[in-house]
Backbone as a chain_set.jsonl record, in Angstrom:
{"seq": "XXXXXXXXXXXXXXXXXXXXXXXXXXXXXXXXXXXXXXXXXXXXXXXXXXXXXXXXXXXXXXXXXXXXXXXXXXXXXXXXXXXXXXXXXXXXXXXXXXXXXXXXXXXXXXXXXXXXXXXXXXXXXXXXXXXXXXXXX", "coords": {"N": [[106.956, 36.331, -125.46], [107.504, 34.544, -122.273], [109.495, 33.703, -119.879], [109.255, 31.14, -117.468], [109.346, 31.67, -113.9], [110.098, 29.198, -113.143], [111.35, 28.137, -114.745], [113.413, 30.064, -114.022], [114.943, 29.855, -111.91], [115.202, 26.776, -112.361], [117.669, 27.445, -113.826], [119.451, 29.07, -112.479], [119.651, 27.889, -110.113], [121.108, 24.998, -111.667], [123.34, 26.849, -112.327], [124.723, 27.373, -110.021], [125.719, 24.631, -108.808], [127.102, 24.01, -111.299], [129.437, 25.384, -110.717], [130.304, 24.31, -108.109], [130.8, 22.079, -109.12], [133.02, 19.184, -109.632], [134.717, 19.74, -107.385], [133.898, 17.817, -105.681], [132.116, 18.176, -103.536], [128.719, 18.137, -102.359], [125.863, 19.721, -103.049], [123.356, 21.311, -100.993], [120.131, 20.952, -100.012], [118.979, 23.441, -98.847], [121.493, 25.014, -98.934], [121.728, 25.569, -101.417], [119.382, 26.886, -102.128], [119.334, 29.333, -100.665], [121.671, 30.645, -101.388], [120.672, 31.27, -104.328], [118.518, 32.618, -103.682], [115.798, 30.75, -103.913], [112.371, 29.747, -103.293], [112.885, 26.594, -100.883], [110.908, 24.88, -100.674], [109.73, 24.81, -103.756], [111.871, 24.515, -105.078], [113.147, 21.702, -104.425], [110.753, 20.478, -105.985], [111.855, 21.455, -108.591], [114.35, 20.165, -108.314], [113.728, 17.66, -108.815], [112.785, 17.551, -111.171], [115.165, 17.883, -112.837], [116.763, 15.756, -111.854], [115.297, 13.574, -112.812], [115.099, 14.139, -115.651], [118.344, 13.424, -116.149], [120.064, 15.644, -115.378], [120.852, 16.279, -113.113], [122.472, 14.581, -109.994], [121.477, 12.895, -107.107], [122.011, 12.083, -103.721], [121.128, 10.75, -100.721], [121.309, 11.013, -97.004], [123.213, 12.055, -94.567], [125.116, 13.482, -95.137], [124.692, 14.112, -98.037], [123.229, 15.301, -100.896], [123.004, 17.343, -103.689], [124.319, 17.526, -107.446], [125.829, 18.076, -110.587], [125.528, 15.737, -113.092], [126.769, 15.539, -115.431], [129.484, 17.483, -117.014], [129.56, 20.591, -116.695], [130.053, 22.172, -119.655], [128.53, 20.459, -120.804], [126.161, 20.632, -120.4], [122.906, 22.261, -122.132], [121.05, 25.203, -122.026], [119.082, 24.464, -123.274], [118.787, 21.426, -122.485], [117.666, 21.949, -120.313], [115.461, 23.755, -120.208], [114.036, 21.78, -121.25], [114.047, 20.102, -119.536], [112.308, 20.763, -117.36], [110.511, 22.475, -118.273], [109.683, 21.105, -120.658], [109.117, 21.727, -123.479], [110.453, 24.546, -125.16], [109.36, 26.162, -126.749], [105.428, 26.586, -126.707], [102.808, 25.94, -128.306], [99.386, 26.587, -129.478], [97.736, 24.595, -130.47], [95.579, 24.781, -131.906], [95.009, 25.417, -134.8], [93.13, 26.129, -136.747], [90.593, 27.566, -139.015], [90.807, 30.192, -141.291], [93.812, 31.102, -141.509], [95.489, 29.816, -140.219], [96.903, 27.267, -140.163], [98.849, 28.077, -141.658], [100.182, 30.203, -139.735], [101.153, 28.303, -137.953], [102.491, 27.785, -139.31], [105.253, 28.967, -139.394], [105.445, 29.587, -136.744], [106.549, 27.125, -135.986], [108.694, 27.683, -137.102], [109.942, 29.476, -135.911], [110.278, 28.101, -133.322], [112.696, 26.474, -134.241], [114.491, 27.353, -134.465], [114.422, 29.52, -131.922], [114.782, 26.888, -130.554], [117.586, 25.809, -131.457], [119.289, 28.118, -130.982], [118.86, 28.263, -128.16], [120.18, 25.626, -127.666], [122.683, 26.358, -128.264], [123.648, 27.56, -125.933], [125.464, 26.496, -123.622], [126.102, 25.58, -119.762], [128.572, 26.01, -118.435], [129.056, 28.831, -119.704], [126.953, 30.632, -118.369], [128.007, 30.296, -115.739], [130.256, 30.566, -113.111], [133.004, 30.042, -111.797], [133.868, 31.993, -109.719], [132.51, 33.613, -107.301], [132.45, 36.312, -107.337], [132.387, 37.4, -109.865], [130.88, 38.42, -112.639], [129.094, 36.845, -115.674], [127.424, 38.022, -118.943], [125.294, 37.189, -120.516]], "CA": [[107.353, 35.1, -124.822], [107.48, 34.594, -120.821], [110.073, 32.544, -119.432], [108.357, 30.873, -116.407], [109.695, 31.547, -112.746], [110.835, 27.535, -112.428], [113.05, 27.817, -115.681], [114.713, 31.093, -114.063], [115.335, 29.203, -110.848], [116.486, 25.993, -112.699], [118.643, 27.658, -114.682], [120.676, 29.273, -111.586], [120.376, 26.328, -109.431], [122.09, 25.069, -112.208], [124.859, 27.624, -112.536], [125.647, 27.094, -108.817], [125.869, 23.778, -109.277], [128.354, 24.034, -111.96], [130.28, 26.369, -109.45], [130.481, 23.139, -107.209], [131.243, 20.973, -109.632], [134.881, 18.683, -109.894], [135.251, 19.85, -106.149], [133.683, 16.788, -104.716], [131.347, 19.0, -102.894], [127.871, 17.905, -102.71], [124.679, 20.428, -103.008], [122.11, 20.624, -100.498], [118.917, 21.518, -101.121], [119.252, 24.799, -98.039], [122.562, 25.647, -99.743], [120.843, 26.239, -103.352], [118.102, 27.66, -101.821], [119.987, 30.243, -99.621], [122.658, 31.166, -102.383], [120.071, 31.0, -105.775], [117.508, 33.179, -103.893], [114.623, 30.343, -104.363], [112.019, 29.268, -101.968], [113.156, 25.596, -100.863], [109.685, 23.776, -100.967], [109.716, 25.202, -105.106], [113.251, 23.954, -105.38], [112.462, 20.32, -104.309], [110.279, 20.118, -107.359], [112.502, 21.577, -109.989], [115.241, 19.597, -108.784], [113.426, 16.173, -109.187], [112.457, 17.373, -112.835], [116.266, 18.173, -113.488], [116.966, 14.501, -111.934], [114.377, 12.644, -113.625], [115.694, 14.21, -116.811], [119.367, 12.75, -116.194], [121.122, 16.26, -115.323], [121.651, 15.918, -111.736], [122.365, 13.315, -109.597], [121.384, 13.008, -105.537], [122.425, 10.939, -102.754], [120.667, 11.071, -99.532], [121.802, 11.164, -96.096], [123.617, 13.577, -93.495], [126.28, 14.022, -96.147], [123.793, 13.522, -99.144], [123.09, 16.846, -101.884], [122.952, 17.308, -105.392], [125.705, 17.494, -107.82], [125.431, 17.668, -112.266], [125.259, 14.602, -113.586], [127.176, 15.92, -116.858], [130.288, 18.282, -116.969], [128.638, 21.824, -117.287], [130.065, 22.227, -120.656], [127.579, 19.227, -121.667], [124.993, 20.681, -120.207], [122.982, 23.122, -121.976], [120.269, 25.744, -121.683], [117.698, 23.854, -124.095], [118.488, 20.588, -121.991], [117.194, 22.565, -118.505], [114.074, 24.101, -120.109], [112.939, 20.642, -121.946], [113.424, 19.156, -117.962], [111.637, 21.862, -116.73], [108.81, 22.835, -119.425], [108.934, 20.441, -121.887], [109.385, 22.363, -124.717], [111.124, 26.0, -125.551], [107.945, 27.353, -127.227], [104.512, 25.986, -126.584], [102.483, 26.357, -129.251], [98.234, 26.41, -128.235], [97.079, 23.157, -131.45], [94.464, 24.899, -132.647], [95.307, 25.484, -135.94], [92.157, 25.588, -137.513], [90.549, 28.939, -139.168], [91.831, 30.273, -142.625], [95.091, 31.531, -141.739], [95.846, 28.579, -138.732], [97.964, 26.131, -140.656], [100.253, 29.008, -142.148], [100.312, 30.597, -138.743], [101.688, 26.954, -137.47], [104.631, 26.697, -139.688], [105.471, 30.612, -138.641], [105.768, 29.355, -135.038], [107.212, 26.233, -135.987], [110.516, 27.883, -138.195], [110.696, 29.924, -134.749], [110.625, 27.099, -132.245], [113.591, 25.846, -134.188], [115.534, 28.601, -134.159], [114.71, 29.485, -130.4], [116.012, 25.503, -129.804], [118.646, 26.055, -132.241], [119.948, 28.738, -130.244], [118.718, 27.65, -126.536], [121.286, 24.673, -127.642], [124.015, 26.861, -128.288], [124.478, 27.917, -124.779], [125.96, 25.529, -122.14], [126.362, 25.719, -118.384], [129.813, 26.625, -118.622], [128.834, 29.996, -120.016], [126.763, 31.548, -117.816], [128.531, 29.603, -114.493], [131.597, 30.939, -112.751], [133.919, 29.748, -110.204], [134.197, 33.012, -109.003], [131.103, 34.346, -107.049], [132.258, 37.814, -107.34], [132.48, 37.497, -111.225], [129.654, 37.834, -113.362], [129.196, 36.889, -117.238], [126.424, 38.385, -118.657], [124.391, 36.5, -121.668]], "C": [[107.739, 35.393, -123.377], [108.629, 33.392, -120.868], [109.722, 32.554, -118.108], [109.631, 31.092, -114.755], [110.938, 29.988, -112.496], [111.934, 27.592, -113.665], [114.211, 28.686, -115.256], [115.272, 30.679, -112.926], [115.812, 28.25, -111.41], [118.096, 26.314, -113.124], [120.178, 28.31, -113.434], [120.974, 28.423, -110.49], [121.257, 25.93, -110.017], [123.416, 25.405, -112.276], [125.433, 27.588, -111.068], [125.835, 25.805, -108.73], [126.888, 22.857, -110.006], [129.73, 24.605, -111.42], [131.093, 25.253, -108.848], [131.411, 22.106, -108.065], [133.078, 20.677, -110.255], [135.291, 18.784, -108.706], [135.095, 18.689, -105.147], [132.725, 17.224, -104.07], [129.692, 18.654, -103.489], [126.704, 19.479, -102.043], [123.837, 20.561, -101.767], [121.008, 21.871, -100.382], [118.886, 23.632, -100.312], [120.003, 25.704, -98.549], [122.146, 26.263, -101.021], [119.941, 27.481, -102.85], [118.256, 29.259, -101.33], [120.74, 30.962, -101.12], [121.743, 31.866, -103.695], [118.684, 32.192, -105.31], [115.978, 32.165, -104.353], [114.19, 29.648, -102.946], [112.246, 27.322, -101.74], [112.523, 24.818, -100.881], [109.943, 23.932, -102.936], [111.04, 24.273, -105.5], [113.46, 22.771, -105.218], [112.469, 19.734, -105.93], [111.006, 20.256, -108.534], [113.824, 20.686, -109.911], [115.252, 18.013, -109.046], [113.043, 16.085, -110.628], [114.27, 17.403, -113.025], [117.077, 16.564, -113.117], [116.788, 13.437, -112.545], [115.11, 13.005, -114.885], [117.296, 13.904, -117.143], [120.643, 14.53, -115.993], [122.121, 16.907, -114.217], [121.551, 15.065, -111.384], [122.259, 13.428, -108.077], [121.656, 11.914, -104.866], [121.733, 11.645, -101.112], [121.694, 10.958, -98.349], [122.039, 12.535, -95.892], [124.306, 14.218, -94.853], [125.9, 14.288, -97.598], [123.637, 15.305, -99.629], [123.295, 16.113, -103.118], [124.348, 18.013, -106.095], [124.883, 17.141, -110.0], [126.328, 16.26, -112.158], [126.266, 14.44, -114.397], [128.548, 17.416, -116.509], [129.421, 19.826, -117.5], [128.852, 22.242, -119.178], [129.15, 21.334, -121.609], [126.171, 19.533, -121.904], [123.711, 22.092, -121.08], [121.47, 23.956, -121.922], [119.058, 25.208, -122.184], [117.622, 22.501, -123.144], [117.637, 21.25, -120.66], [115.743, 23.084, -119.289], [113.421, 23.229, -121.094], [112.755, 20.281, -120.321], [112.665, 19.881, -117.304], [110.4, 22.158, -117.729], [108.333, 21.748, -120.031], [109.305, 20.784, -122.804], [110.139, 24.057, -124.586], [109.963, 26.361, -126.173], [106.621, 26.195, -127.342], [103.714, 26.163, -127.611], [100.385, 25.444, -128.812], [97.317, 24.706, -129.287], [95.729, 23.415, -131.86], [95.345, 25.745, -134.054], [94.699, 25.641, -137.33], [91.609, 27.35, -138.577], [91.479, 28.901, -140.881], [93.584, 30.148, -142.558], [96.055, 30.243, -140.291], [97.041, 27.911, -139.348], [99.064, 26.972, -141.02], [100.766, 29.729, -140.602], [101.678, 29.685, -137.309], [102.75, 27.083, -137.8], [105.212, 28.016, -139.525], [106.157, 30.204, -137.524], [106.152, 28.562, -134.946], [108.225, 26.424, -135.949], [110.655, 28.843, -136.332], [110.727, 29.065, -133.927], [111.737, 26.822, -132.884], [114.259, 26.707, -134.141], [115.557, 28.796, -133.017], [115.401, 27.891, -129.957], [117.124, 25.644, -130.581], [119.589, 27.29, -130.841], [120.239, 28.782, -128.84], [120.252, 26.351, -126.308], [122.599, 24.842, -127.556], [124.901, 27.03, -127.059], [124.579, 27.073, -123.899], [126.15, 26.291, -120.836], [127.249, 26.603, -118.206], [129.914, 28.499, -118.878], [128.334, 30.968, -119.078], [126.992, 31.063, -116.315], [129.678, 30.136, -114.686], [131.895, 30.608, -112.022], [134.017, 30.947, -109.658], [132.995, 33.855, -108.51], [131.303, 35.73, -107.813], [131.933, 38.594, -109.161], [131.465, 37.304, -111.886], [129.779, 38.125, -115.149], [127.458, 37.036, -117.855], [125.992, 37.872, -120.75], [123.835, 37.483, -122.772]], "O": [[108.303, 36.47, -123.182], [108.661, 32.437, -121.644], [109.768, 33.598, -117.457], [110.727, 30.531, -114.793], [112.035, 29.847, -111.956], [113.095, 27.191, -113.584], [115.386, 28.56, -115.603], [116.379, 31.2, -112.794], [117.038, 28.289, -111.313], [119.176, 25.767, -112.898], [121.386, 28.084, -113.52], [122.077, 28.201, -109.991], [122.373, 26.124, -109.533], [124.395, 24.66, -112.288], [126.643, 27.781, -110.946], [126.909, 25.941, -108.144], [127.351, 21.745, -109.751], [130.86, 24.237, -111.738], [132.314, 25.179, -108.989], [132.441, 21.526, -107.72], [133.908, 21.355, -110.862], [136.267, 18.07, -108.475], [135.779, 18.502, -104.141], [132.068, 16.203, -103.868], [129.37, 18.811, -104.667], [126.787, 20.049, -100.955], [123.546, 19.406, -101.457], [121.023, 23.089, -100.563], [118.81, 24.678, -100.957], [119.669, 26.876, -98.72], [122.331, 27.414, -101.416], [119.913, 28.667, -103.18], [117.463, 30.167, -101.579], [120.121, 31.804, -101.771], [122.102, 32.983, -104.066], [117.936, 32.631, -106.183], [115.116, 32.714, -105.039], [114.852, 29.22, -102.001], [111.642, 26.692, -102.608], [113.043, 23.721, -101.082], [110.425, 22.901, -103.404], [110.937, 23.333, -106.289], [114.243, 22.437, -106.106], [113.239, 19.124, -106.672], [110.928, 19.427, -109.441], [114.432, 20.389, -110.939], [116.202, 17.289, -109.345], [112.949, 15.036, -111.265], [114.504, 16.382, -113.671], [117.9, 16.143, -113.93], [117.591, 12.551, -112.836], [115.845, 12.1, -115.28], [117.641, 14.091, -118.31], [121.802, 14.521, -116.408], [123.191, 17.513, -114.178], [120.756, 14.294, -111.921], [123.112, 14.206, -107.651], [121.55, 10.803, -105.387], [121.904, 12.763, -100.626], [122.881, 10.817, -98.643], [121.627, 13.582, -96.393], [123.991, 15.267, -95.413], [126.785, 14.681, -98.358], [123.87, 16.276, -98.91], [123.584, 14.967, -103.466], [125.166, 18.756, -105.552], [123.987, 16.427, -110.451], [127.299, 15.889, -111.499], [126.85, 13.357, -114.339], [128.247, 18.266, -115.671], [128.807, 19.965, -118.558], [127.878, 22.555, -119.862], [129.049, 21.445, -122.831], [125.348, 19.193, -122.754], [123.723, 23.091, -120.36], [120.559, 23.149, -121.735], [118.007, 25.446, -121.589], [116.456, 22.227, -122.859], [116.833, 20.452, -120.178], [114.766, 22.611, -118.71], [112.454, 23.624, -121.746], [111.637, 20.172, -119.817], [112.279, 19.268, -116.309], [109.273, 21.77, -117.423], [107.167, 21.355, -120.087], [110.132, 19.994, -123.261], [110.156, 24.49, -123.433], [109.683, 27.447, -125.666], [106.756, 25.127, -127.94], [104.276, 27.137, -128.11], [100.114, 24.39, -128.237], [96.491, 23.962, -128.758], [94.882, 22.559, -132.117], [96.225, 26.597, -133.939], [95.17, 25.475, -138.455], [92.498, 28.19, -138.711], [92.284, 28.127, -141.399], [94.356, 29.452, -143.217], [97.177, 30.26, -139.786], [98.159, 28.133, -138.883], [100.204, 26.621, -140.714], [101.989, 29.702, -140.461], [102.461, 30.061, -136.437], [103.792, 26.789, -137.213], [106.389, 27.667, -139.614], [107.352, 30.443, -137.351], [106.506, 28.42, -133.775], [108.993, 25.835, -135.188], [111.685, 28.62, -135.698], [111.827, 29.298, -133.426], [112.508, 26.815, -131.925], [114.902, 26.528, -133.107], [116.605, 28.403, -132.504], [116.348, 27.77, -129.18], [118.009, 25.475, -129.742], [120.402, 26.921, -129.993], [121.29, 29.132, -128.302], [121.011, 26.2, -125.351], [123.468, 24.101, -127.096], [126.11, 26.848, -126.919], [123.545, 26.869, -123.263], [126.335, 27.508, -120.834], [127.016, 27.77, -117.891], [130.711, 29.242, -118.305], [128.965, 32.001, -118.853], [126.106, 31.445, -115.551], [130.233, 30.299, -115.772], [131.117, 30.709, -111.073], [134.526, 30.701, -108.565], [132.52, 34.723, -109.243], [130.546, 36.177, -108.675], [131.503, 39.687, -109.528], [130.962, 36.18, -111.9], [130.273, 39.08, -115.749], [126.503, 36.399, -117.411], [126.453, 38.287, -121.813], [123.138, 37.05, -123.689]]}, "num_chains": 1, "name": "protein.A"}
């Protein structure tokens, strides 16, 4: 299993994000970009999927940035890579062949378990108020 470039960039946009958050302090897109290590055209896009999906919220203008939507504890790692992928395990729908259909429910019982567990972890977890502090997953 690959986890794609844009989920490893949502996911720490994200956690700075959560950093911010309760301070009043709004996002902007330079600030993410600069801090998170991502290129800021890329970062655009992932943060209009993480909008569209209800887990940030933006306001334009001078003063205008991004900000969660949701208290980081709400938020958690399975919600960021459905707004971002779609799914936690893709699975290709061919299914066909002798062993296809048993093969299916194989990769099914693990998709729920990988979302089962993707669900477990919230924002909160791997986000710190403290740059210098890191918690390690």
């Amino acid at each position: 299993m690959k986890i794609s470039v844009k989920v490893d960039y949502a996911c720490r946009v994200m956690a700075e994000l959560a950093r911010l958050h309760g301070s009043g302090e709004l996002a902007q897109i330079e600030h993410l970009a600069h801090t998170e290590a991502v290129p800021a055209n890329f970062l655009a896009q992932i943060l209009l999927k993480l909008r569209d999906h209800g887990l940030i919220t933006s306001r334009r203008g001078n003063l205008g940035g991004y900000m969660l939507a949701r208290p980081p504890q709400e938020i958690s790692l399975h919600d960021i890579l459905l707004a971002v992928e779609g799914k936690c395990l893709h699975l290709s729908g061919n299914y066909e062949g002798r062993s296809g259909r048993r093969l299916k429910r194989v990769w099914d019982e693990i998709s729920e378990v990988l979302d089962g567990k993707t669900k477990s972890y919230t924002l909160d977890q791997w986000s710190t108020k403290n740059p210098a502090e890191m918690y390690y997953i």
